[in-house]
VOPAGU-2260 file (C-alpha; in pm, 1 decimal, decimal comma):
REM VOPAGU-2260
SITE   aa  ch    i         X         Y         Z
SITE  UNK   A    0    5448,5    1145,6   -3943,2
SITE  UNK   A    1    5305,0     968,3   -3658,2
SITE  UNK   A    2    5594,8     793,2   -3446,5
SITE  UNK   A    3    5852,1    1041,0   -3562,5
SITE  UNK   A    4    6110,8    1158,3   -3287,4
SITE  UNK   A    5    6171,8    1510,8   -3194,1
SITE  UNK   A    6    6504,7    1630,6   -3122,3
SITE  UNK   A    7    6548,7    1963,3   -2934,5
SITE  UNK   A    8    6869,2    2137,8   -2902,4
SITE  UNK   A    9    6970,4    2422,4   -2622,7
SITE  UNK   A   10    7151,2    2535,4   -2338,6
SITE  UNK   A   11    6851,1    2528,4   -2159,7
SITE  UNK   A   12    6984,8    2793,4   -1918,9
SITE  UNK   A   13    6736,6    2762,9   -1784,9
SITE  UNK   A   14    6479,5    2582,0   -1958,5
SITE  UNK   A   15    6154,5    2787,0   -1971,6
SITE  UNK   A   16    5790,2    2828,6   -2098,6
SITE  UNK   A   17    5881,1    2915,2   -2439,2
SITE  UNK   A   18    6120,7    2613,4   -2508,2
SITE  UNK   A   19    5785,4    2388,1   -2330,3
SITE  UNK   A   20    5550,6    2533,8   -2585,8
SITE  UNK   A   21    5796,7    2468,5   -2908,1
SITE  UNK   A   22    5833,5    2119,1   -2811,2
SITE  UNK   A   23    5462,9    2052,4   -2740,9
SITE  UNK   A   24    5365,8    2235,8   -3046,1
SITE  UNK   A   25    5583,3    2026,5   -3304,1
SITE  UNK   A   26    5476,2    1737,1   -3080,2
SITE  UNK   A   27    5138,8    1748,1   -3166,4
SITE  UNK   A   28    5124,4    1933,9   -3477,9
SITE  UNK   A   29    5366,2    1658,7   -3665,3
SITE  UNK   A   30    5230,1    1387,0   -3464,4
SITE  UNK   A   31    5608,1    1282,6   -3248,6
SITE  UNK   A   32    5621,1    1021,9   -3059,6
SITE  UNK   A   33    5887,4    1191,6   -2821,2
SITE  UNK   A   34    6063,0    1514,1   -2784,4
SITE  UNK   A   35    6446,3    1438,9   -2659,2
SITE  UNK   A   36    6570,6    1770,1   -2505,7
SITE  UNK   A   37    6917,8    1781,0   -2633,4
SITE  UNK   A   38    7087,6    2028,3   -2319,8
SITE  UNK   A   39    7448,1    2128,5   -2532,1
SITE  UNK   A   40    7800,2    2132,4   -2339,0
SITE  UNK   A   41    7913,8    2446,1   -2539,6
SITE  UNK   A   42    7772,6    2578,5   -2830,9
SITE  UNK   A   43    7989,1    2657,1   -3105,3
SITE  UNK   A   44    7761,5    2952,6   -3188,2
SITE  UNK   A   45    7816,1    3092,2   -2851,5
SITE  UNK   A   46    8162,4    3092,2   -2763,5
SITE  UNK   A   47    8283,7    3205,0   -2449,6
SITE  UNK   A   48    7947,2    3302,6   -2244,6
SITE  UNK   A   49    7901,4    3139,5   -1921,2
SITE  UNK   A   50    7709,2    2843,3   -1928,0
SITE  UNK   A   51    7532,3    2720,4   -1606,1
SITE  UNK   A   52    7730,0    2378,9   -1471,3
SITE  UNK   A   53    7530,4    2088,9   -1673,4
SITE  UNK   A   54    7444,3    1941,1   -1323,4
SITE  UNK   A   55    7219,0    2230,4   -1305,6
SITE  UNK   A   56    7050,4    2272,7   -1655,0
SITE  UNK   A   57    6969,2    1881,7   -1638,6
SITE  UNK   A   58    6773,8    1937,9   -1263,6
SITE  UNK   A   59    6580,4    2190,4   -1423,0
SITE  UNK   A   60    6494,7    2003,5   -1711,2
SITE  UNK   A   61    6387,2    1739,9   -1547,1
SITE  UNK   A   62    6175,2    1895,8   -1303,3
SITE  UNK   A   63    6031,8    2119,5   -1592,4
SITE  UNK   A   64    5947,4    1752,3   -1784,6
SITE  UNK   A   65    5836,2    1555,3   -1508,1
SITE  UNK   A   66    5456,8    1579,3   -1581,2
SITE  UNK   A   67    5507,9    1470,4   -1945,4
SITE  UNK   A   68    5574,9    1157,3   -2059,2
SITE  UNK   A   69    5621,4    1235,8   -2390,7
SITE  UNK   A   70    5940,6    1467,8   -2315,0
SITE  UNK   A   71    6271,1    1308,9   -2235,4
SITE  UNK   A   72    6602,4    1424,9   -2193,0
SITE  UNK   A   73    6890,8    1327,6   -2431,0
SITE  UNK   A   74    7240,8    1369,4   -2166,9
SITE  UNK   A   75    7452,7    1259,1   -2509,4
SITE  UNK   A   76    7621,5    1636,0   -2592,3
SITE  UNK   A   77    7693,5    1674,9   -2238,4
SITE  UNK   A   78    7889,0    1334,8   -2187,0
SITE  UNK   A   79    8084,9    1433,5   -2530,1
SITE  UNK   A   80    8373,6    1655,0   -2525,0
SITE  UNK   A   81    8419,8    1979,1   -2704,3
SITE  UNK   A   82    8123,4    2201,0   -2867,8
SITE  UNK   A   83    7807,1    2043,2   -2953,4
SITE  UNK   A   84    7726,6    2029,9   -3307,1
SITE  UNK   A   85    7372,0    1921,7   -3448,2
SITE  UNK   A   86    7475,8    1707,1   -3732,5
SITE  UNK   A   87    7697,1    1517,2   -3526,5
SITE  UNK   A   88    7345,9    1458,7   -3257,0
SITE  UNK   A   89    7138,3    1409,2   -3524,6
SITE  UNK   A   90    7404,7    1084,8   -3668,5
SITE  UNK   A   91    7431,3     932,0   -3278,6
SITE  UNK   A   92    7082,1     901,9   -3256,5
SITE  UNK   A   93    7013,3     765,3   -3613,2
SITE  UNK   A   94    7260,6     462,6   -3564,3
SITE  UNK   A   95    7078,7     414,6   -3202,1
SITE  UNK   A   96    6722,0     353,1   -3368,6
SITE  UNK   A   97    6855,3     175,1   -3629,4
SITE  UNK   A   98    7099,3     -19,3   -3374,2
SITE  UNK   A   99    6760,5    -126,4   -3238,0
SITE  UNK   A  100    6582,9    -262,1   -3537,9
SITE  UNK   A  101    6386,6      70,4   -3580,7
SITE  UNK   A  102    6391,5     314,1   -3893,1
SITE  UNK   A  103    6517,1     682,2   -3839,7
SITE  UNK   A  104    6255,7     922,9   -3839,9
SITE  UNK   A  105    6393,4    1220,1   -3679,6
SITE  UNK   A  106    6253,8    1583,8   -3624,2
SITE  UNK   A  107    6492,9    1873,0   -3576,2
SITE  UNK   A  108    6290,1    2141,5   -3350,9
SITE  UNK   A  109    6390,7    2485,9   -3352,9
SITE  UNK   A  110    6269,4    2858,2   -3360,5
SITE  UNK   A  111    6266,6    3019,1   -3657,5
SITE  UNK   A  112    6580,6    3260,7   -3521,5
SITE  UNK   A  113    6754,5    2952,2   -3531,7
SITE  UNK   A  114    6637,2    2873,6   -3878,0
SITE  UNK   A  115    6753,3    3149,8   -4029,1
SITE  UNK   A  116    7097,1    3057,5   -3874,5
SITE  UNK   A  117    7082,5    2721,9   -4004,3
SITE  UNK   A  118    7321,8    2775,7   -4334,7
SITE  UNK   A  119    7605,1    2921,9   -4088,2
SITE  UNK   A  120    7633,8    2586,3   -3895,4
SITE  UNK   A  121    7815,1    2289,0   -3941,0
SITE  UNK   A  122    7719,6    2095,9   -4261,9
SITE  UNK   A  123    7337,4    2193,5   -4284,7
SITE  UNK   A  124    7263,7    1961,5   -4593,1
SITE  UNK   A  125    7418,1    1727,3   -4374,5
SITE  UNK   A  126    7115,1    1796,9   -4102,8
SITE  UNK   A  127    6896,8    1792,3   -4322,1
SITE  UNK   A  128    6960,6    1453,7   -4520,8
SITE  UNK   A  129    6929,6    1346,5   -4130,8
SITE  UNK   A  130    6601,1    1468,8   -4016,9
SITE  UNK   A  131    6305,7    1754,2   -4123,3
SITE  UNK   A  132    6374,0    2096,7   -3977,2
SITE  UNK   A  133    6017,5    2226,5   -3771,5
SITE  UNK   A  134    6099,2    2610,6   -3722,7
SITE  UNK   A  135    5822,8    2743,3   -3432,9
SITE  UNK   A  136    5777,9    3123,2   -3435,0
SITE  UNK   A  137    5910,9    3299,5   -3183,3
SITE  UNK   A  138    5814,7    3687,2   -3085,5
SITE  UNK   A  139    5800,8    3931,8   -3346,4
SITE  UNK   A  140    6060,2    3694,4   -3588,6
SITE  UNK   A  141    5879,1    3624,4   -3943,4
SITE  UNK   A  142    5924,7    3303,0   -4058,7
SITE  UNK   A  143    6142,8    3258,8   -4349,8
SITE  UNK   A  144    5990,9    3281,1   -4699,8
SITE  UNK   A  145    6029,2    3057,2   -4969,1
SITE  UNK   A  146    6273,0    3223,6   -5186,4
SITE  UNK   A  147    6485,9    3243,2   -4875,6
SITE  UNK   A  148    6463,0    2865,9   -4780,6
SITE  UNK   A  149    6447,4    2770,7   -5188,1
SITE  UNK   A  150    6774,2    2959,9   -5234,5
SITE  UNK   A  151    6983,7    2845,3   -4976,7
SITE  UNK   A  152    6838,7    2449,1   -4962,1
SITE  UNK   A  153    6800,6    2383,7   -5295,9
SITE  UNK   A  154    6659,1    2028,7   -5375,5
SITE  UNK   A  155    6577,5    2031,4   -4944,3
SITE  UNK   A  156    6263,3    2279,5   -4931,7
SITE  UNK   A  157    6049,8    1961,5   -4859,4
SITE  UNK   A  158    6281,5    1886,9   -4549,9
SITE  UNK   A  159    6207,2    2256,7   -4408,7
SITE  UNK   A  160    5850,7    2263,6   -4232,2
SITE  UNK   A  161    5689,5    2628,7   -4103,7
SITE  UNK   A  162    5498,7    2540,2   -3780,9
SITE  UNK   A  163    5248,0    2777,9   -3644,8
SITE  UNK   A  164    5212,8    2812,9   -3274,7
SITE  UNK   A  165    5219,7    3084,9   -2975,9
SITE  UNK   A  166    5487,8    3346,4   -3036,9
SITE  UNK   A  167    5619,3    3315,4   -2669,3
SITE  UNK   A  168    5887,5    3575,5   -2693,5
SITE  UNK   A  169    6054,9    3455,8   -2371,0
SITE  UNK   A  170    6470,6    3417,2   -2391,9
SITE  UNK   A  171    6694,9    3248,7   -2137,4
SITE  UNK   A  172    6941,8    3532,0   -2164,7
SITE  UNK   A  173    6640,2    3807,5   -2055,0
SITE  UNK   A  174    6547,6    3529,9   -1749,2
SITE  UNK   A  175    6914,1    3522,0   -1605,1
SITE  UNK   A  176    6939,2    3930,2   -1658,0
SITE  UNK   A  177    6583,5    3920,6   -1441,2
SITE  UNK   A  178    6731,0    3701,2   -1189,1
SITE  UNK   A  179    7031,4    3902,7   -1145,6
SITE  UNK   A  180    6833,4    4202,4   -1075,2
SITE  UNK   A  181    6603,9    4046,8    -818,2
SITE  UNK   A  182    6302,9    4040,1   -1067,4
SITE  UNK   A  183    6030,5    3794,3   -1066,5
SITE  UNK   A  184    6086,0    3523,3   -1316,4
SITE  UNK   A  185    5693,6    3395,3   -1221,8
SITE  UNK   A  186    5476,5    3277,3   -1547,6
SITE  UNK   A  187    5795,3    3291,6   -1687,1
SITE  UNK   A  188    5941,4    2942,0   -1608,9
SITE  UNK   A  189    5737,4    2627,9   -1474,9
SITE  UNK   A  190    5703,6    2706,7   -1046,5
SITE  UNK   A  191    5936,3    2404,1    -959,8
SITE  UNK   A  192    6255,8    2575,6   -1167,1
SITE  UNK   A  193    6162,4    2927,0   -1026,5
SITE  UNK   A  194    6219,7    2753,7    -678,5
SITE  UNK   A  195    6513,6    2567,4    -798,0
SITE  UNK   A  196    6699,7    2874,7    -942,5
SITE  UNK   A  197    6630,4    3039,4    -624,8
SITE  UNK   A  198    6727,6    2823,3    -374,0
SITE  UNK   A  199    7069,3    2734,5    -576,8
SITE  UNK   A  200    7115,0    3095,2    -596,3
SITE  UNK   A  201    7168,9    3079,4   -1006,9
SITE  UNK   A  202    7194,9    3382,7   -1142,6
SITE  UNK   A  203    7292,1    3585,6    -862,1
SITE  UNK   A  204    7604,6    3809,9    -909,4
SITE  UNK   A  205    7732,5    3654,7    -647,8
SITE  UNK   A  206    7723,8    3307,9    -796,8
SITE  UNK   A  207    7976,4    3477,7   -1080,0
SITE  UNK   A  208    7670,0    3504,6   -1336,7
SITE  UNK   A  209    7563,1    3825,6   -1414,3
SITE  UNK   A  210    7471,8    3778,7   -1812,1
């Protein structure tokens, strides 16, 4: 699979250690030649939470992907209007590479959590006939089995790949709740975000973020 393209998906609010270690695991378990973090404008599967402004979520990313040249960010879901959905990603960036001579060899990255959501989303045959599917454990959350992924993607399985890799059970929402309560967010996040978040004051009840 060498010179395949990740594509990660996410709020990224805010980008943290376990989102770093999914992408670097797929990166060099499948061999990709890039990971594009994909920050989303408003997730259709999370309607009506507060969402940091995307000014924000892109600063962190960027300072969180600064020492690796193999990460990137991908600004196209923010610069689109109305909810984000994968399929429609996945299609933009095909008709780039192959706008540019090359041949479409994308990588969908995601935990297995979001795996497991994967039939409730918009056309998922659809993402799948567009790029493989790497599901990276996350905390306590078994992977899938076969049956499951055999009954629901029939014809796909091939398309559906189980990565092993730390089970980082780290979530953005537990970060902002940590922040909110004046909790240490150290270990947690790469040091240049942790000084980011606090000298924007993100989080903060006061900044009208409490979740």
């Amino acid at each position: 699979m060498s010179g395949a393209l990740g594509v990660f998906g996410g709020t990224f609010d805010p980008v943290h250690l376990g989102h770093l270690a999914a992408a670097e695991t797929a990166r060099e378990a499948l061999g990709l030649e890039r990971v594009l973090f994909v920050p989303a404008r408003r997730p259709p599967h999370k309607p009506g939470r507060p969402i940091s402004e995307a000014g924000h979520r892109v600063a962190m990313l960027e300072l969180a992907l600064a020492d690796n040249p193999a990460f990137a960010i991908e600004p196209m879901e923010l610069e689109r209007d109305g909810p984000s959905y994968t399929v429609d990603t996945l299609a933009a960036i095909t008709e780039r590479v192959r706008a540019a001579g090359g041949i479409p060899d994308l990588v969908f990255v995601c935990s297995t959590e979001a795996l497991l959501d994967l039939p409730t989303w918009r056309n998922p045959t659809g993402i799948l006939a567009l790029a493989r599917v790497a599901a990276v454990p996350r905390g306590r959350l078994d992977a899938p089995s076969p049956d499951w992924i055999a009954e629901r993607f029939a014809g796909l399985e091939g398309r559906i790949l189980l990565l092993d890799g730390p089970r980082i059970d780290i979530s953005a929402s537990a970060l902002r709740e940590r922040v909110s309560a004046g909790r240490s967010i150290r270990y947690l996040v790469p040091d240049s975000v942790a000084a980011y978040i606090a000298d924007n004051a993100l989080y903060r009840p006061t900044n009208g973020r409490t979740d």
